[in-house]
C-alpha positions in Angstrom: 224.7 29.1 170.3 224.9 25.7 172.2 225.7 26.3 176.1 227.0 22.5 176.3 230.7 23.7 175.8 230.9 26.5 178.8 229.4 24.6 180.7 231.5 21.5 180.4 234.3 24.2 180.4 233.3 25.2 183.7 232.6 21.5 184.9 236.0 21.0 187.0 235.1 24.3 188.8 231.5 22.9 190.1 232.7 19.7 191.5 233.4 19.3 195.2 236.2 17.3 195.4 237.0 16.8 191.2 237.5 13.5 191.8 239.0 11.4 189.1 235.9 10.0 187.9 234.0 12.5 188.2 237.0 14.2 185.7 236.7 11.1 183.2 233.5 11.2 183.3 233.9 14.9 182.0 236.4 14.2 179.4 234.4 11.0 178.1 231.5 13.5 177.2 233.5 15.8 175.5 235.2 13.2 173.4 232.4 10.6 173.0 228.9 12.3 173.6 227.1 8.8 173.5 229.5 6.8 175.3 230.0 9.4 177.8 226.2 9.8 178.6 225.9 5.8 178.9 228.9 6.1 181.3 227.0 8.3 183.3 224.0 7.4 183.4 225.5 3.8 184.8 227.7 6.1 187.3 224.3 8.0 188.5 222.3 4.8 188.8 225.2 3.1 190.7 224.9 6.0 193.4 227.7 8.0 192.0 226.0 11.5 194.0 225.8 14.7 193.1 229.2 14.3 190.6 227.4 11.6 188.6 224.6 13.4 188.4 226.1 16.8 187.2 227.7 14.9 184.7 225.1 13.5 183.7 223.4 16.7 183.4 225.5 18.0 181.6 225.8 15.5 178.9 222.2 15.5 178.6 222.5 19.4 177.6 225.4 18.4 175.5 222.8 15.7 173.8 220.2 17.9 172.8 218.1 17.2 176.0 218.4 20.8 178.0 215.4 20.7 179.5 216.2 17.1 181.2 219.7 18.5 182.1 218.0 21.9 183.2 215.9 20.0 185.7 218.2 17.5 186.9 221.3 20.5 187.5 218.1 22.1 189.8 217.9 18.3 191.7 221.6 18.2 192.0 221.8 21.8 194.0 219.6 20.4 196.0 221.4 17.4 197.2 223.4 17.7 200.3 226.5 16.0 198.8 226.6 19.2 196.0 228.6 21.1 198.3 228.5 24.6 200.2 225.9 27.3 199.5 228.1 29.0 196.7 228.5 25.6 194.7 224.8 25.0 194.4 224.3 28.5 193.5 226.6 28.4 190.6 224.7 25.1 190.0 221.2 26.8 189.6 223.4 29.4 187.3 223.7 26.4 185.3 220.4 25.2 185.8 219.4 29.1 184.6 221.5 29.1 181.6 220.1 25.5 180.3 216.3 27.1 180.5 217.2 29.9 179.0 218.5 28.1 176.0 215.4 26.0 176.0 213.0 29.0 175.6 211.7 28.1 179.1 212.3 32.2 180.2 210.6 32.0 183.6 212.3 28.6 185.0 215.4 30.0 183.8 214.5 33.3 186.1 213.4 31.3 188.8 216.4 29.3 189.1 218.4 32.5 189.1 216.4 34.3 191.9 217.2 31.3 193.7 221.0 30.9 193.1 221.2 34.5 194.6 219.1 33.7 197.7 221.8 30.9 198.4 225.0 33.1 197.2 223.6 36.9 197.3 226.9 38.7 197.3 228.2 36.0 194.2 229.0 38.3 191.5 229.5 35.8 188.8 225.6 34.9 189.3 224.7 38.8 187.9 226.7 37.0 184.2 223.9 34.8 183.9 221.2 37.0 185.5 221.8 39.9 182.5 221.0 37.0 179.8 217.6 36.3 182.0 216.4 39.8 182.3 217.2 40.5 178.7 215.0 37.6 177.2 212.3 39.3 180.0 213.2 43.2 178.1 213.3 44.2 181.6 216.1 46.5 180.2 217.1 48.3 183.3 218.1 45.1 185.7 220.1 44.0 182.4 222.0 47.2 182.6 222.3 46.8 186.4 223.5 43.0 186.4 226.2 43.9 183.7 227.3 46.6 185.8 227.1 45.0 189.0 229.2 41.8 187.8 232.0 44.0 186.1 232.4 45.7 189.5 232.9 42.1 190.9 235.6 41.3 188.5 233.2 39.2 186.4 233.0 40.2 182.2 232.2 38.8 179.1 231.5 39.8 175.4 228.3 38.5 175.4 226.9 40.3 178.6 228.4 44.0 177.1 226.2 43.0 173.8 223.1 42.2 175.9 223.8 45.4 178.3 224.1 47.7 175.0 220.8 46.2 173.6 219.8 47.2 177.1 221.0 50.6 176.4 219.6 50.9 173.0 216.2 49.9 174.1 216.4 52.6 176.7 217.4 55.4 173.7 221.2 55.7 175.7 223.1 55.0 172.1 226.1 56.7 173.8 226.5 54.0 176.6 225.7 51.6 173.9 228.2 52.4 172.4 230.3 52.4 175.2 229.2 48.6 176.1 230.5 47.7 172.3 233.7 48.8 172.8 233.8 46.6 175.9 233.1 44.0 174.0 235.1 43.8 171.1 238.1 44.4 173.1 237.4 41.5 174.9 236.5 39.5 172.0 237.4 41.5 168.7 235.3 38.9 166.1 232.3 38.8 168.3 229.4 38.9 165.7 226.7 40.4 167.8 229.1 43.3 168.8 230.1 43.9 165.0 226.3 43.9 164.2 225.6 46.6 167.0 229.0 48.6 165.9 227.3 48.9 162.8 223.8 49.8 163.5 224.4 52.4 166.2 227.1 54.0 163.9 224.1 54.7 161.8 223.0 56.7 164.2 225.4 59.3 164.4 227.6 57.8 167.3 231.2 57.1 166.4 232.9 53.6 167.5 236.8 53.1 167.9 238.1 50.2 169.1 241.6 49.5 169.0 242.4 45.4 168.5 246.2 46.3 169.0 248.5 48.3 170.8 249.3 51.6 169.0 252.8 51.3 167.0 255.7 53.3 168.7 256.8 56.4 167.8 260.2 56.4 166.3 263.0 58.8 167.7 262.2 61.6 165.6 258.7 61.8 167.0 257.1 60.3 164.1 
């Protein structure tokens, strides 16, 4: 799965001061990939800072080119105009999320290790981390990340999948189970989750997870 719509998704949050073309700039690449990659790659060359070149980062992911918008998210965090410690960690989390798509496993960690050295107690940051360590099997830190950013606040279906693979690979089919049910509730047509319902139900290890509330009971008890 492409990560060029999260991260657009998320684009409003990373910016500094969200300034209105900064925002256009956004909206253009969602609407008009081509048009909105021109646009900034003028804004960036005009000295548009460390918006323009997020932008244009981004639209380079959204292009096909996630290596090139891997690299330059890693330039932008490093800008001073990027913004406080926390911001340029959650740009390297970006900057981790593009290598990891690109199959480049130990940028992607590296630019990880390095958002927590700028933000170590940013929960969000153990999301992305989970994905890393999972494309590394180092089982046990994906486990520990999953956990680590649901005690934070921070959850997705996607991480419960990876922390049940986690859980698999470590023989725990019960927690793995456990991790599905996580999941589905939080997104019910997750295919990964379904596919894991399945095979660890093979194993002997019931799954129940409820999509709705249970119906009422009438006055008669029933």
């Amino acid at each position: 799965m492409s990560i060029a719509a999260p991260l657009l998704a998320f684009a409003a949050a990373i910016s500094m001061q969200a300034s209105e073309r900064y925002l256009d700039c956004i909206s253009l690449v969602e609407t008009d990939l081509d048009l909105g990659r021109t646009a900034a790659q003028r804004w960036a060359a005009e000295g548009g800072g460390a918006d323009a070149q997020h932008c244009l980062a981004l639209a380079d992911i959204a292009a096909g080119f996630t290596k090139l918008g891997a690299a330059r998210l890693e330039q932008t965090a490093q800008r001073k105009d990027a913004g406080d410690d926390f911001i340029r960690a959650r740009l390297l989390a970006q900057a981790s999320s593009a290598w990891l798509e690109a199959g480049e496993v130990d940028l992607a960690e590296a630019a990880i290790n390095a958002a927590f050295e700028l933000a170590p107690g940013a929960g969000e940051l153990y999301l992305t981390a989970a994905k890393v360590y999972a494309a590394k099997k180092k089982w046990q830190q994906v486990v520990a990340a999953v956990r680590t950013a649901t005690q934070s606040g921070f959850t997705s279906a996607d991480t419960y999948v990876q922390s049940a693979r986690a859980h698999i690979a470590l023989g725990d089919y019960v927690a793995a189970a456990d991790d599905v049910v996580d999941a589905l509730t939080l997104e019910p047509t997750n295919i990964d989750a379904l596919v894991l319902r399945g095979e660890i139900q093979q194993t002997g290890v019931a799954i129940d997870v409820y999509y709705d509330e249970p119906p009422e009971k009438d006055g008669a008890g029933n």
